[in-house]
N, C-alpha and C positions, 0 to 999 in steps of 0.2 A: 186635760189631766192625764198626765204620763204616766203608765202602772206599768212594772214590769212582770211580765206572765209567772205566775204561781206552777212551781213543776208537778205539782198534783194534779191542774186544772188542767194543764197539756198532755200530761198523760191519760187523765181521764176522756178529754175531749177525742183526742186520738181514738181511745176505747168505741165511742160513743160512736165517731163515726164511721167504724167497720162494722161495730154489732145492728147499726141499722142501715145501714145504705139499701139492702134490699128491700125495706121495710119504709122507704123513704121517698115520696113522688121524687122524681127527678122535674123540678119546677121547667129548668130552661131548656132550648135545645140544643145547646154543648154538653149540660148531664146528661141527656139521654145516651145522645152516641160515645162519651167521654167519662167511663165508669170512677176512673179517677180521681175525675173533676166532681161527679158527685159528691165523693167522700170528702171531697176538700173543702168544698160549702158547706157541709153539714159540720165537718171539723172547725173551720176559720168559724161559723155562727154558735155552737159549743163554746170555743173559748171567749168569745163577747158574751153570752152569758154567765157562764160562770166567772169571770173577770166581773165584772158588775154586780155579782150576787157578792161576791167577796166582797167588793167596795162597800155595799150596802152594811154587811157587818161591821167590818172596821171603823164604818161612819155609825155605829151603834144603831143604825135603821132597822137591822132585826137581829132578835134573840137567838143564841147558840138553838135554840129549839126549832126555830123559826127557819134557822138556816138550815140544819140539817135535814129539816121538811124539806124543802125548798130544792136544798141537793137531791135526794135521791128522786123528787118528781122528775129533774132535770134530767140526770141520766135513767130512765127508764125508759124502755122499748117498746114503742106501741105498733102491737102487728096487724099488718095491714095497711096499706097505702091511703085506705081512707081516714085512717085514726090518727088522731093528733090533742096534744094536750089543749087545755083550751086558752091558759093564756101561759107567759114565763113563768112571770113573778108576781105575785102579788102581798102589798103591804097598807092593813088598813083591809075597806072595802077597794082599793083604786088595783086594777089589771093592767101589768106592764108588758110591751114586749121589747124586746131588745133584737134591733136589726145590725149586723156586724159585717163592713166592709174591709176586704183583703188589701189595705192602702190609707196610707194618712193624707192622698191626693184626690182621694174622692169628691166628688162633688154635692150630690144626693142622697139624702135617706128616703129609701124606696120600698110601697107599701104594694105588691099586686094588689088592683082591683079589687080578686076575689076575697083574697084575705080581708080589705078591708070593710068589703060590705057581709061578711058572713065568719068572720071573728072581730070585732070591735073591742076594744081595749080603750085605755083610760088614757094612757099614757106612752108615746113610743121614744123610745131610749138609742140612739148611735154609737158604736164603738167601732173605730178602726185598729187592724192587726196588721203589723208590718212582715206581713210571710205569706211571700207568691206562691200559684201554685207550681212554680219551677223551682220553689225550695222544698214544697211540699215531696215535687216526687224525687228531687235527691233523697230526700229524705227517709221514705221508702224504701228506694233501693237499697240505701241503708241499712237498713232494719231486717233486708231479705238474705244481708250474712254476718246477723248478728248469731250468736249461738248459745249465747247467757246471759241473764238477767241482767249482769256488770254490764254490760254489751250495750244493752239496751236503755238502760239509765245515761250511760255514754252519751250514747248517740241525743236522746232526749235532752242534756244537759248541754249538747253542745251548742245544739239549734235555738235552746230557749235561750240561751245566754243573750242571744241578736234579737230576740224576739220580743216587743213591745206591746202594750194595749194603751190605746187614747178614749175613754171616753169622752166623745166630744160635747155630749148634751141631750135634751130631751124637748117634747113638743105634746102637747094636750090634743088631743084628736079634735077639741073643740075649736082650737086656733085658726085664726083665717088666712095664716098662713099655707097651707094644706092645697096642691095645685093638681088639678088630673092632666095625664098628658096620656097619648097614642102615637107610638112607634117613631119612637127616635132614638139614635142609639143609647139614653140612658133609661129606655123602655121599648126594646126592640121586639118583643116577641106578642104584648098582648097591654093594656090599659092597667096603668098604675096610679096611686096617687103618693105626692111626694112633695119633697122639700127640700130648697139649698140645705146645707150642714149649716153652712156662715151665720143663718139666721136661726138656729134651734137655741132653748133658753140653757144658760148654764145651769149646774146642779146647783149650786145652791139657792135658787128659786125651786130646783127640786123638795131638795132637806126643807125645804119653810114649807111646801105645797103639804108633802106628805107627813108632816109630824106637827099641823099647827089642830088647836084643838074645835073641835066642831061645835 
């Protein structure tokens, strides 16, 4: 499903990923040494979630109340590298997370190890965003001789215009689909568990999962 990026959600997310980058593990070892590349993963994983929280309302999956909750957990800043919210999104009793690849060419929805034996969720959600991070830091630079708000929306407006979100689907953590692998380049740093895209269920096995009655 083809969304095209909401210019709140790219502004916001932008927001999102300077006011915490130092507040943010730097998970791989290109963030560490590649402060850029930080912001850019926490930005491109911003706008998969809020892309997909929006979908959830427009699919009437939650209430203006419900979103607006939803939103401000989303962008809140939690200090300290060890702090972290504990799931995305949640609707019902079921805990989502949304993992969001920079590429509609991706292959895996990829869960670190740690994350997945010490935050468990209900449900993990994929969304790919069509914005490298060699668009990211034109993009930037950009922004470093803007010098008014007009400027700035500009600049925002131009880049979203090319800019897409797929969400491509979802997978039950209960699924036996679910594969561990060790250090290969679509897990080169440490034990993840993971899944082709090709094989995650469409949403609308979603929308039935989450709004059928118990």
């Amino acid at each position: 499903m083809l969304i095209s990026i909401n210019e709140e959600d790219f502004f916001n997310s932008l927001w999102f990923g300077f006011a915490s980058g130092t507040q943010t593990f730097p998970r791989t070892l290109k963030s560490k040494d590649y402060y850029l590349f930080h912001i850019y993963r926490i930005f491109i994983g911003k706008i998969g979630e809020l892309t997909f929280l929006r979908w959830l309302y427009n699919s009437n999956l939650l209430s203006s109340e419900h979103y607006n909750e939803h939103l401000i957990n989303a962008l809140s800043v939690y200090y300290g590298q060890s702090n972290v919210d504990s799931y995305d999104i949640k609707i019902k009793n079921y805990t989502i997370d949304i993992k969001t690849v920079p590429s509609f060419f991706y292959k895996y929805l990829i869960i670190p190890q740690d994350q997945w034996s010490n935050q468990k969720k209900d449900f993990y959600v994929a969304v790919a965003v069509n914005f490298s991070i060699k668009e990211f830091t034109k993009f930037c630079e950009n922004l470093s001789i803007c010098s008014s708000k007009k400027d700035i929306i500009s600049s925002i407006q131009t880049v979203k215009s090319d800019t897409n979100a797929k969400i491509i689907g979802f997978l039950p953590r209960n699924s036996s689909l679910w594969e561990q692998a060790v250090n290969d380049k679509y897990c080169p740093e440490k034990e993840c568990i993971r899944v082709e895209l090709s094989l995650l269920e469409p949403l609308e096995n979603f929308i039935e999962t989450v709004t059928k009655k118990v």
